[in-house]
C-alpha positions as CSV (number, residue, x, y, z in Angstrom):
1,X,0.0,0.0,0.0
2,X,1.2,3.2,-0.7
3,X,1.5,5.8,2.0
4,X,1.7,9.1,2.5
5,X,3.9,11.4,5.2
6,X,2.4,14.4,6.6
7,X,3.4,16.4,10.1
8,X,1.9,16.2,13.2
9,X,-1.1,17.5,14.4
10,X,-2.2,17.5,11.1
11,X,-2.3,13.5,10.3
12,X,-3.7,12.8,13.4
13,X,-6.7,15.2,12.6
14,X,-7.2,13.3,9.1
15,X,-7.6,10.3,11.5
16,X,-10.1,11.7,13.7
17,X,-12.1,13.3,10.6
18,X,-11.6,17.0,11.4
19,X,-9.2,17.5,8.2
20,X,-11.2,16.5,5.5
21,X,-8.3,17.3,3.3
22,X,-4.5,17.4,2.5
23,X,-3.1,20.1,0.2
24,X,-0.1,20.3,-1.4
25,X,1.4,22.0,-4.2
26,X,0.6,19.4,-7.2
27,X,-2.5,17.6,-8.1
28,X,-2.5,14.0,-6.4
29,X,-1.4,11.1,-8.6
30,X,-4.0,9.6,-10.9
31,X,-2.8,6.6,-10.3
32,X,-3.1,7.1,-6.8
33,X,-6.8,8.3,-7.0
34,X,-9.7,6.4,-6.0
35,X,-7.1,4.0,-4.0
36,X,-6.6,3.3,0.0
37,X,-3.5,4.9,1.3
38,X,-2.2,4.9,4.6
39,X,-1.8,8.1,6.4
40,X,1.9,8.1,8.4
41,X,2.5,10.7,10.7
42,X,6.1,12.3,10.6
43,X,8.8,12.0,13.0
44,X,8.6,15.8,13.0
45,X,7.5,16.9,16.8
46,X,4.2,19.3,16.8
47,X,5.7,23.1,17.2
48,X,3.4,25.3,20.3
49,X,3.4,27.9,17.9
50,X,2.0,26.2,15.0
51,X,-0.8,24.7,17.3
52,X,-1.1,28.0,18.9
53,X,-1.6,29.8,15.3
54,X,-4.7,27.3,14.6
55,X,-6.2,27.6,17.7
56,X,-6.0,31.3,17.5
57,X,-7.2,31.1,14.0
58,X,-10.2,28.7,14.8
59,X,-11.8,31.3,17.3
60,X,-11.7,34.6,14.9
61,X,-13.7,35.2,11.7
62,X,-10.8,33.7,9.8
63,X,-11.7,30.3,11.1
64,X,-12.0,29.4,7.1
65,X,-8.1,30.0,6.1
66,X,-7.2,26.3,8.4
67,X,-9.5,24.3,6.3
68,X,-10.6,22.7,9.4
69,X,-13.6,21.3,10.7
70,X,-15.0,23.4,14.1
71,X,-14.5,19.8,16.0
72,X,-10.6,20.6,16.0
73,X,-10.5,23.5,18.1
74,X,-10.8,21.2,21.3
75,X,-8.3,18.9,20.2
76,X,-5.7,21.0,19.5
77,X,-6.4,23.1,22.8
78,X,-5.6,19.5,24.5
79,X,-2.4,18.5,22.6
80,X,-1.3,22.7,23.3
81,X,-1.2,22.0,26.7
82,X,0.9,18.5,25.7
83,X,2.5,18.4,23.0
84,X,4.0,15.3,22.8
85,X,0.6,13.2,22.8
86,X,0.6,12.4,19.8
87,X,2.4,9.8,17.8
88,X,5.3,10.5,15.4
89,X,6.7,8.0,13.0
90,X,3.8,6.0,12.7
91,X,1.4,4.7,10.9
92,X,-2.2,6.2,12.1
93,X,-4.6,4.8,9.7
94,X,-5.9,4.4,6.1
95,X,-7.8,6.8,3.9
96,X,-8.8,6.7,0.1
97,X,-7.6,9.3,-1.9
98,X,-10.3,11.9,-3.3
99,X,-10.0,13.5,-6.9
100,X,-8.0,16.4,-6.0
101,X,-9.3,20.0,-6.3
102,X,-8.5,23.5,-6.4
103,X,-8.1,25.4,-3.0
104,X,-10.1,28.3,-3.9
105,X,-13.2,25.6,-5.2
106,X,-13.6,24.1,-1.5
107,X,-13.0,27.2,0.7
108,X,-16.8,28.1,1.1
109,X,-16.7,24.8,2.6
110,X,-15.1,25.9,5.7
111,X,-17.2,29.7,5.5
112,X,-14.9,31.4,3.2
113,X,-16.6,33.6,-0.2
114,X,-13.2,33.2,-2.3
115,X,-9.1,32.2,-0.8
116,X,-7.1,34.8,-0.6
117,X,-4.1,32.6,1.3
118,X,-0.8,34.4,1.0
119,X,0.7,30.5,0.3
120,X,-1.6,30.3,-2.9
121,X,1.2,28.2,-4.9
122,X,2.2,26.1,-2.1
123,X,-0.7,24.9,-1.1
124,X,-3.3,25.5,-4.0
125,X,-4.3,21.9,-4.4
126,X,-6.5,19.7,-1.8
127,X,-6.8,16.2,-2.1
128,X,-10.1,15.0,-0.3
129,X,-9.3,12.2,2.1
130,X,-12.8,10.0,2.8
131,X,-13.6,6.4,4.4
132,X,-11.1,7.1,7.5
133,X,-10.0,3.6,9.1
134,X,-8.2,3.9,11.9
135,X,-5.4,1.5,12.6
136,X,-5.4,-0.2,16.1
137,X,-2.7,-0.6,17.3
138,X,-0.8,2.6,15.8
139,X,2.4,0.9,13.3
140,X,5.8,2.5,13.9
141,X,7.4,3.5,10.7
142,X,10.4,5.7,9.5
143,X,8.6,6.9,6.3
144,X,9.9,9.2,3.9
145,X,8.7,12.1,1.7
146,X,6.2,12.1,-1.0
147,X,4.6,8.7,-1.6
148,X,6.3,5.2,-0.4
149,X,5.5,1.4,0.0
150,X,4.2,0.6,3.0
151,X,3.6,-3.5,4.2
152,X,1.6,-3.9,6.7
């Protein structure tokens, strides 16, 4: 199965269904489309002023621009207060891979009239992740970047 690497908080919020997407600079893979992937969190550690920016951002009017579902706030205000609760190098779960689609087509989504992010190359296509399984127990793995072969 492939699988794909992505930082903490943010893979353990695909997991629990608050980040409906991933974005990234390119359009996903068409072979990759339509398939299961497994969702690996980095060995990166969460950053308080990362988690501190969403949490901020989640209470204001600009609650839009994290591409989050309101359900996040709470968890992130928990993993602020510890930040090494979650997992790193693992893998959390498995996902299929969505058609991917332009950043500024989903933002009204999430409240927003049109996306006026400042990071508009870097992160101008979302991938819609859907059908969320949750792997229990967590799988330790040292990943890598972009997409790699994982064996369960």
């Amino acid at each position: 199965m492939k699988a794909l690497t992505i930082w903490q908080p943010w893979a353990t919020m695909i997991i629990a269904g608050v980040k409906p997407y991933e974005f990234r600079g390119w359009p996903a893979p068409r072979a990759l489309r339509g398939s299961r992937i497994a969702i690996h969190a980095g060995a990166r550690p969460m950053r308080k002023a990362e988690l501190a920016d969403l949490i901020v951002r989640l209470r204001s009017s600009e609650s839009w621009s994290t591409a989050l579902k309101p359900e996040a706030l709470a968890m992130l205000e928990r993993w602020h207060s510890n930040p090494f609760a979650l997992p790193l190098a693992s893998i959390l779960g498995t996902a299929v891979l969505g058609e991917p689609k332009r950043a500024f087509d989903i933002v009204s989504e999430f409240g927003a009239r049109l996306n006026d992010s400042d990071r508009d190359e870097h992160s101008n296509w979302a991938w819609p992740l859907t059908e969320i399984v949750p792997l229990e127990p967590i799988q330790p793995a040292k990943g890598l970047q972009g997409f790699w072969d994982w064996r369960a």
